[in-house]
Rosetta silent file (secondary structure, phi, psi, omega in degrees, C-alpha in Angstrom):
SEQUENCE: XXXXXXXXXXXXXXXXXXXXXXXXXXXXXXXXXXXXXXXXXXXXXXXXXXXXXXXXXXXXXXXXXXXXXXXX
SCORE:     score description
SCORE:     0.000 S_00000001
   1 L     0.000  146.471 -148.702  124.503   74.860  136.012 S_00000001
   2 L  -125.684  117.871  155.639  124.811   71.582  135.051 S_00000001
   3 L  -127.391  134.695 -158.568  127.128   70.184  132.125 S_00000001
   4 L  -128.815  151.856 -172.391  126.975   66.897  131.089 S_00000001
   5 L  -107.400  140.561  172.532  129.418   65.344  128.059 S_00000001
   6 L  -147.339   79.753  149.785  126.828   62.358  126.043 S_00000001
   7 L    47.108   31.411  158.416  129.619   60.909  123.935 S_00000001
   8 L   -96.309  159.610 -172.984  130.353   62.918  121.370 S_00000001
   9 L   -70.270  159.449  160.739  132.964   63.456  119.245 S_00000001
  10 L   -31.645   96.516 -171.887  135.292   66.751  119.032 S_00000001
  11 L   111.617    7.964 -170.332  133.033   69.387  117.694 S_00000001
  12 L  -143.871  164.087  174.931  129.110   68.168  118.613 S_00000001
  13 L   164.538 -175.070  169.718  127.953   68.614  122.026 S_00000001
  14 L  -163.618  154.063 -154.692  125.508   69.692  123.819 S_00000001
  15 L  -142.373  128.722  161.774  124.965   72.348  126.734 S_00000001
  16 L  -121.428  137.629  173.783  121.812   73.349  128.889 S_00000001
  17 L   -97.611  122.919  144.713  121.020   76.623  130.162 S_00000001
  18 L   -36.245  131.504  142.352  118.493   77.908  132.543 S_00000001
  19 L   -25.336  -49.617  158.493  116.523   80.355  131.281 S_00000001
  20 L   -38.159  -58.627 -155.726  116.809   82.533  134.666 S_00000001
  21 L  -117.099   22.179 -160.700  120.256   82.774  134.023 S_00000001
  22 L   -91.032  -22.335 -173.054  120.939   82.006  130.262 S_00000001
  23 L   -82.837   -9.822  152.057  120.731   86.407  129.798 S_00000001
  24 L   -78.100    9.454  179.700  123.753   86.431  132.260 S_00000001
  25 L  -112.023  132.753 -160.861  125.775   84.588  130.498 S_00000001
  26 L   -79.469  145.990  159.252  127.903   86.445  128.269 S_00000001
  27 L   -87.837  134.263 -166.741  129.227   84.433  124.908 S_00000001
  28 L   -87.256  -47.701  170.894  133.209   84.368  124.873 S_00000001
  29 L  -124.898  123.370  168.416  133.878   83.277  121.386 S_00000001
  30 L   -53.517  119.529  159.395  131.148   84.220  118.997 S_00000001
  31 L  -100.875 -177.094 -176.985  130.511   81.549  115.547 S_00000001
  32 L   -89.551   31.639  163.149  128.834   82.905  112.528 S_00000001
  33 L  -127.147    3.702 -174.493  125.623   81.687  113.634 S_00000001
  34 L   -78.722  -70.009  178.846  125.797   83.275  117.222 S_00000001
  35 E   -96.334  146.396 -172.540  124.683   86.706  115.908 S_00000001
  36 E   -78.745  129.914  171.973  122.982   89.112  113.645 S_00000001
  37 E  -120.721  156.235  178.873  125.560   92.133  112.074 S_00000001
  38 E  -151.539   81.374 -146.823  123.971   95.279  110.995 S_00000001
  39 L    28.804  -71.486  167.735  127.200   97.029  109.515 S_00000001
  40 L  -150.002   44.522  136.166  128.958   97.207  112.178 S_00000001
  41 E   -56.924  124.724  174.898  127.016   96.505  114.881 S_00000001
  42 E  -136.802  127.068 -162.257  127.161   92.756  116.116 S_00000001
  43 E  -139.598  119.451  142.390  123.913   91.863  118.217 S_00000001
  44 E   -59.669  125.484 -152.442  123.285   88.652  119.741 S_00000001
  45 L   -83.890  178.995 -175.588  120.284   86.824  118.831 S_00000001
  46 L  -119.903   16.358  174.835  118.394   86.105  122.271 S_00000001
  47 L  -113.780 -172.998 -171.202  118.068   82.077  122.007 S_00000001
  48 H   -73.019  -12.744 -173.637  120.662   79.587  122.187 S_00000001
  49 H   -65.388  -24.794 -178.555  121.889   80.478  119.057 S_00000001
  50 H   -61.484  -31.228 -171.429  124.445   83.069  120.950 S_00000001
  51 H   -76.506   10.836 -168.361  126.054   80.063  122.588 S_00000001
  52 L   -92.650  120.989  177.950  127.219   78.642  119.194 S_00000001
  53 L   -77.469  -24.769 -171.362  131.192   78.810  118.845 S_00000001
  54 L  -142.886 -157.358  177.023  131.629   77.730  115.620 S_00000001
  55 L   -81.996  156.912 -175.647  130.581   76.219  112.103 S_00000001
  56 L   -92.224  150.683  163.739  128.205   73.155  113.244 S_00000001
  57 L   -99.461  113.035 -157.629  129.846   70.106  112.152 S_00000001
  58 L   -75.632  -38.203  179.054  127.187   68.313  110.396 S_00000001
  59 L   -42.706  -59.828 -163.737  129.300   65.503  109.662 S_00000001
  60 L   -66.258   -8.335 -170.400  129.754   64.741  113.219 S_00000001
  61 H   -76.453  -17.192 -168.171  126.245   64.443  114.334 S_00000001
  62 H   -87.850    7.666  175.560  125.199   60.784  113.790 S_00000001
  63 H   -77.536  -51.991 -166.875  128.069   59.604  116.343 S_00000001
  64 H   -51.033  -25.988 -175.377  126.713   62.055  118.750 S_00000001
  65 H   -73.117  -80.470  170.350  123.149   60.865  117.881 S_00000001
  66 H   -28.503  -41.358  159.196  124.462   57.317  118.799 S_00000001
  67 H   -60.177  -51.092  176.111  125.812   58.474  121.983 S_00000001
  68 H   -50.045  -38.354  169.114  122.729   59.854  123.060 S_00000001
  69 H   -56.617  -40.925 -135.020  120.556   56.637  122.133 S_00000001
  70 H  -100.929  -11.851  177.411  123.174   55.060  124.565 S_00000001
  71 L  -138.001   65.324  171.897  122.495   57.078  127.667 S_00000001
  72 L  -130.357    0.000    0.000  118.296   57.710  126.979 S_00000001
């Protein structure tokens, strides 16, 4: 696995997973977009969405967008 940091600020990133291996990887801290609850049941969606820790910071995205122009 591969992680690469492209200049973003505290809160934006961005993380790729194999597919092969993205259903072994467990998510440690759950955000309130990682999963589906169904009373009180909590089921992890089966996309990338499990790998989400937090609230997205929306704010934060055009610096990150600007980092990315800089190493594309």
């Amino acid at each position: 696995m591969v992680l690469s940091l492209i200049l973003g600020m505290h809160g934006t990133g961005f993380l790729y997973v194999n597919k092969k291996v993205a259903n072994g990887i467990a998510p440690v801290l759950p955000g309130m977009f990682a999963a589906d609850t169904l009373h009180d049941k909590l089921s992890y969606y089966d996309d990338s969405r499990k790998f989400e820790t937090g609230t997205i910071a929306y704010s934060l995205f055009s610096a990150w967008s600007a980092g990315l122009g800089v190493v594309t």
